[in-house]
C-alpha positions in Angstrom: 38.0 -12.8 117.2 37.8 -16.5 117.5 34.4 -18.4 118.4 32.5 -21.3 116.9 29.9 -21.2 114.2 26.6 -19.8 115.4 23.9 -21.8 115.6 20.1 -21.3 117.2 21.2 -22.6 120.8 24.4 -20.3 120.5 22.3 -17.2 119.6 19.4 -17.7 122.0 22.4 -18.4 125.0 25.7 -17.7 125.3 24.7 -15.0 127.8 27.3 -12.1 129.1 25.4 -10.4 132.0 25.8 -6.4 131.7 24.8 -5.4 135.2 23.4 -1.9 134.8 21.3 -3.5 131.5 19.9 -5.6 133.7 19.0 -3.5 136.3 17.3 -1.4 134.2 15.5 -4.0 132.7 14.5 -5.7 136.1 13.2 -2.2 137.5 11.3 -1.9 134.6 9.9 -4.9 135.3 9.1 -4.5 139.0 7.7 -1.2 138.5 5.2 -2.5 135.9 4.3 -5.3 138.1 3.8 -3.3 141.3 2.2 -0.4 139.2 -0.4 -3.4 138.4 -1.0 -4.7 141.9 -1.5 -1.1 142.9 -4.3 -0.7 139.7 -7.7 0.4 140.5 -9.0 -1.7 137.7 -8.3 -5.2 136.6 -5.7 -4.8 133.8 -6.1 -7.5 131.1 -2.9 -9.8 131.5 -2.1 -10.3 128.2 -1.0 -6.8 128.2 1.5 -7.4 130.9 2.5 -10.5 129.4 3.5 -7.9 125.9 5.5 -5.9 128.6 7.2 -8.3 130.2 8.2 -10.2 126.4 9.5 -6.7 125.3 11.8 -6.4 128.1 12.9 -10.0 127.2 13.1 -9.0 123.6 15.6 -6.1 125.2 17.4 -8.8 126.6 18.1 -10.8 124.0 19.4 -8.1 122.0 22.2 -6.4 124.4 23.3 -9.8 126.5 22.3 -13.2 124.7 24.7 -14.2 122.1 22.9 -12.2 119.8 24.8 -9.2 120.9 28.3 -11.2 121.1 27.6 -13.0 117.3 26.6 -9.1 116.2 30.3 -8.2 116.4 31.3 -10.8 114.1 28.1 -11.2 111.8 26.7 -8.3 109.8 23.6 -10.8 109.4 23.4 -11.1 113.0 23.7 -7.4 114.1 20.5 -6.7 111.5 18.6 -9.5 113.4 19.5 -7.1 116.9 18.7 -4.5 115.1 15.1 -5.6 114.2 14.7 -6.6 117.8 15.3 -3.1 119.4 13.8 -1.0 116.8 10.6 -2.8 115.8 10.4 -6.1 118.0 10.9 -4.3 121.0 9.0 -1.4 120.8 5.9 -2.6 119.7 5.8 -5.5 122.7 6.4 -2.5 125.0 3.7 -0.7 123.9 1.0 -2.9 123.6 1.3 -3.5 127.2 0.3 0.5 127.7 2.5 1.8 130.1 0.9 5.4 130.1 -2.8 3.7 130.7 -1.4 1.5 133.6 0.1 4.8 135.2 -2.8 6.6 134.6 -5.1 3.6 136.3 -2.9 2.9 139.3 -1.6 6.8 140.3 -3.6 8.5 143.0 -5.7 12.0 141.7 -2.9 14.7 142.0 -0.6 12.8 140.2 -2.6 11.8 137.6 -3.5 15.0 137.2 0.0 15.9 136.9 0.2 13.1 134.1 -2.9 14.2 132.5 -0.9 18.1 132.1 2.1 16.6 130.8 0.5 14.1 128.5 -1.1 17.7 127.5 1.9 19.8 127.2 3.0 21.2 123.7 6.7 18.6 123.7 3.8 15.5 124.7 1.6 16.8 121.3 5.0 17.3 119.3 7.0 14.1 120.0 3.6 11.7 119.4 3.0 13.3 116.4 2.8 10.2 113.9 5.9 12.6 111.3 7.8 12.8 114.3 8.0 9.4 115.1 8.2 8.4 111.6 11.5 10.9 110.4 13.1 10.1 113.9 13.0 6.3 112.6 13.8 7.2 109.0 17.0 9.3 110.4 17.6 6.6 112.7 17.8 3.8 109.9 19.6 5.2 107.2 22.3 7.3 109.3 23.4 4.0 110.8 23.4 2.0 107.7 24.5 4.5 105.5 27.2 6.2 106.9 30.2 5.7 108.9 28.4 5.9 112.5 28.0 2.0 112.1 31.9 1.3 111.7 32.6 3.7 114.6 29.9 1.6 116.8 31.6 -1.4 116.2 35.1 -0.2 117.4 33.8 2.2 120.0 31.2 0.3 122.7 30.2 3.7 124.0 28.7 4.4 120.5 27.2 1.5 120.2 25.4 1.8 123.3 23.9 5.1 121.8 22.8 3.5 118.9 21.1 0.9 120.5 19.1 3.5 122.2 18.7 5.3 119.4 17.0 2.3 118.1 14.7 1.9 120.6 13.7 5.2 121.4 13.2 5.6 117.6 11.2 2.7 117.6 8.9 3.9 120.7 8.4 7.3 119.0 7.6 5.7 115.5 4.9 3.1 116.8 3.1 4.6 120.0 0.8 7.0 117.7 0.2 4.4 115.1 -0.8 1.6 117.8 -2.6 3.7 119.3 -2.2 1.6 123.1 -2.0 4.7 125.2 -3.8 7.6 125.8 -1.4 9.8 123.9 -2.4 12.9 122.5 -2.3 11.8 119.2 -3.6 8.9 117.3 -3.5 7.7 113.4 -6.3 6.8 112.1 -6.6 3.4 110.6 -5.6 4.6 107.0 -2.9 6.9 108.0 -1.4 3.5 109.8 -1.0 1.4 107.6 0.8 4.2 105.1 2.8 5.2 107.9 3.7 1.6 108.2 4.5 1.5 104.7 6.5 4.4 104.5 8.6 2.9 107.2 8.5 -0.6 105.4 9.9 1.5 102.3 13.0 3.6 104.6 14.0 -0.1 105.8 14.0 -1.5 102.4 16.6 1.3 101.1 19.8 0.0 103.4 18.4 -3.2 102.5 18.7 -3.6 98.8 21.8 -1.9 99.3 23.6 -4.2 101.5 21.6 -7.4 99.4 22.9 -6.5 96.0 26.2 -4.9 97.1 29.2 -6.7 94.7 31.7 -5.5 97.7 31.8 -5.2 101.4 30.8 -2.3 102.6 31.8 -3.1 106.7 35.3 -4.2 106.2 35.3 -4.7 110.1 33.6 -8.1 109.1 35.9 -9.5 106.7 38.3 -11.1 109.6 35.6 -12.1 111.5 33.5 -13.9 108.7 36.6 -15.3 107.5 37.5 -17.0 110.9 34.2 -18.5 111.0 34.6 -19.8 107.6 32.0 -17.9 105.9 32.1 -15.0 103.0 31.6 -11.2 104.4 29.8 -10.5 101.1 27.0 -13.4 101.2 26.8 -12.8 105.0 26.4 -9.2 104.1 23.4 -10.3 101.6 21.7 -12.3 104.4 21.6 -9.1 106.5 20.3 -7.4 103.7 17.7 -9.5 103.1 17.1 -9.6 107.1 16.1 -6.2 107.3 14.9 -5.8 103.8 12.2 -9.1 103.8 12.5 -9.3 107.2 11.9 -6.3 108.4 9.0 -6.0 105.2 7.5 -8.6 106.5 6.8 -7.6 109.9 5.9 -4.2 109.5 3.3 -5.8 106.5 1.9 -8.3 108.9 1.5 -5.4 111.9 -0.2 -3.2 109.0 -2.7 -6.2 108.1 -3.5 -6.7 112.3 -4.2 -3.3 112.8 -6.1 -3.1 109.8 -7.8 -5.7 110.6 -8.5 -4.6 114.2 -9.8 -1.3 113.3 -12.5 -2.9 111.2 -13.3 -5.3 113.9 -14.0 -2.2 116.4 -16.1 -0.3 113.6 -18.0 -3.7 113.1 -19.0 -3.5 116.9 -19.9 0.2 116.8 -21.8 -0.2 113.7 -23.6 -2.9 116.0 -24.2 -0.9 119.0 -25.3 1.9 116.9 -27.5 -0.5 115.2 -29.1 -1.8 118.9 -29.5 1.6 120.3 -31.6 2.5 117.5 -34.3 -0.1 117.4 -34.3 0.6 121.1 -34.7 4.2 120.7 -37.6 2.8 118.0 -38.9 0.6 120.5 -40.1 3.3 122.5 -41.2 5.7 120.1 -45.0 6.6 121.0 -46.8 4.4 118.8 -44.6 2.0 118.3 -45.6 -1.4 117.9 -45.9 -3.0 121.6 
């Protein structure tokens, strides 16, 4: 494969169109948007900006020249695959899907939501050690075996591995943000091990690929060499993509949500607070 050195305005365009990605991607869109019109309550925007970015994130990983500089970078196909298994995911997410449903449905098929949100597959799949092994397995049998080699020379793989990612990605997080009314929720603690666990699964393929004396993909030895660059230091790069990369983000979504759950207790703790003096307040001999 011949095609000039990547660079940031290569990456970000470079765009091959895949028609049925993107009509999946614009009726996901649509639907959100008309699903909000139709709301019986005003839906914050910011959490239809977080669904509309996540469908862009989508974007950028299966047609920008992401996905065409993935074939020939190992560096570049671990920056795709942060995008569809953690970028994604959690912009998808936080703009609460199942809540928007919930709000703009009419009673008998909310109803109808509110039993399958109920249902015993609903309770299993947002369990927070379901999503976690179905990342973990996701992760490491790409990396690790020879299911990444086959994607690169079979596209119909490939495709199932990028769903894999994402659907991975959307089991993992939805009970540890917490956006929807799911039947499950972690608690503030259990996030941020949770997150940490997962932080620790990314870091195995990591260190592997960062201090790896050989290459481990030889499907990127031509390709590397025809852009003039050394498969075994690209190969480090994309190690230390998803390794400190990937470390990184899940850390710094740890730290928010941390954050954020102390925030709300702060305000509860205040409320709490306020209805007591004004339970006090009217106490019979209370002070007047």
């Amino acid at each position: 494969m011949s095609a000039p050195a990547p660079t940031l305005g290569r990456l970000l365009g470079s765009w091959t169109p895949q028609w049925g990605v993107c009509a999946g991607l614009l009726l996901a869109a649509a639907a959100y948007l008309l699903a909000l019109r139709r709301s019986r309550r005003r839906w914050p925007r910011q959490r239809a900006a977080l669904w509309l970015c996540g469908l862009v994130a989508l974007a950028l990983a299966t047609m920008s020249g992401i996905d065409r500089y993935s074939e020939l970078l190992l560096s570049v196909h671990m920056l795709q695959h942060l995008l569809l298994a953690l970028a994604a995911p959690v912009l998808l997410l936080g703009g609460r899907p199942v809540g928007l449903a919930l709000a703009c449905a009419p009673p008998a098929t909310r109803r109808r939501l509110g039993v399958l949100l109920r249902s015993r597959a609903a309770r299993a799949a947002s369990t927070p050690v379901v999503g976690f092994l179905a990342f973990s397995v996701v992760i490491l049998a790409t990396h690790l075996t020879g299911v990444f080699e086959l994607a690169l020379r079979e596209p119909a793989v490939h495709a199932l591995e990028h769903a894999a990612y994402l659907a991975a990605g959307l089991l993992f997080f939805a009970p540890i943000l917490a956006a929807d009314p799911l039947p499950h929720r972690a608690g503030a603690i259990a996030r941020f091990c949770w997150l940490m666990g997962a932080m620790a699964v990314m870091a195995v393929p990591g260190a592997l690929l960062t201090f790896a004396t050989s290459v481990r993909y030889p499907h990127y030895l031509a390709p590397a060499r025809a852009l003039g660059r050394s498969a075994l230091a690209d190969q480090q790069l994309a190690g230390v993509i998803m390794w400190i990369g990937g470390g990184i983000a899940m850390f710094a979504l740890a730290l928010g949500l941390t954050m954020q759950a102390m925030l709300a207790e702060d305000r509860l703790q205040r409320r709490r607070e306020r209805h007591a003096g004004a339970v006090d307040a009217l106490a019979p001999g209370a002070p007047r």
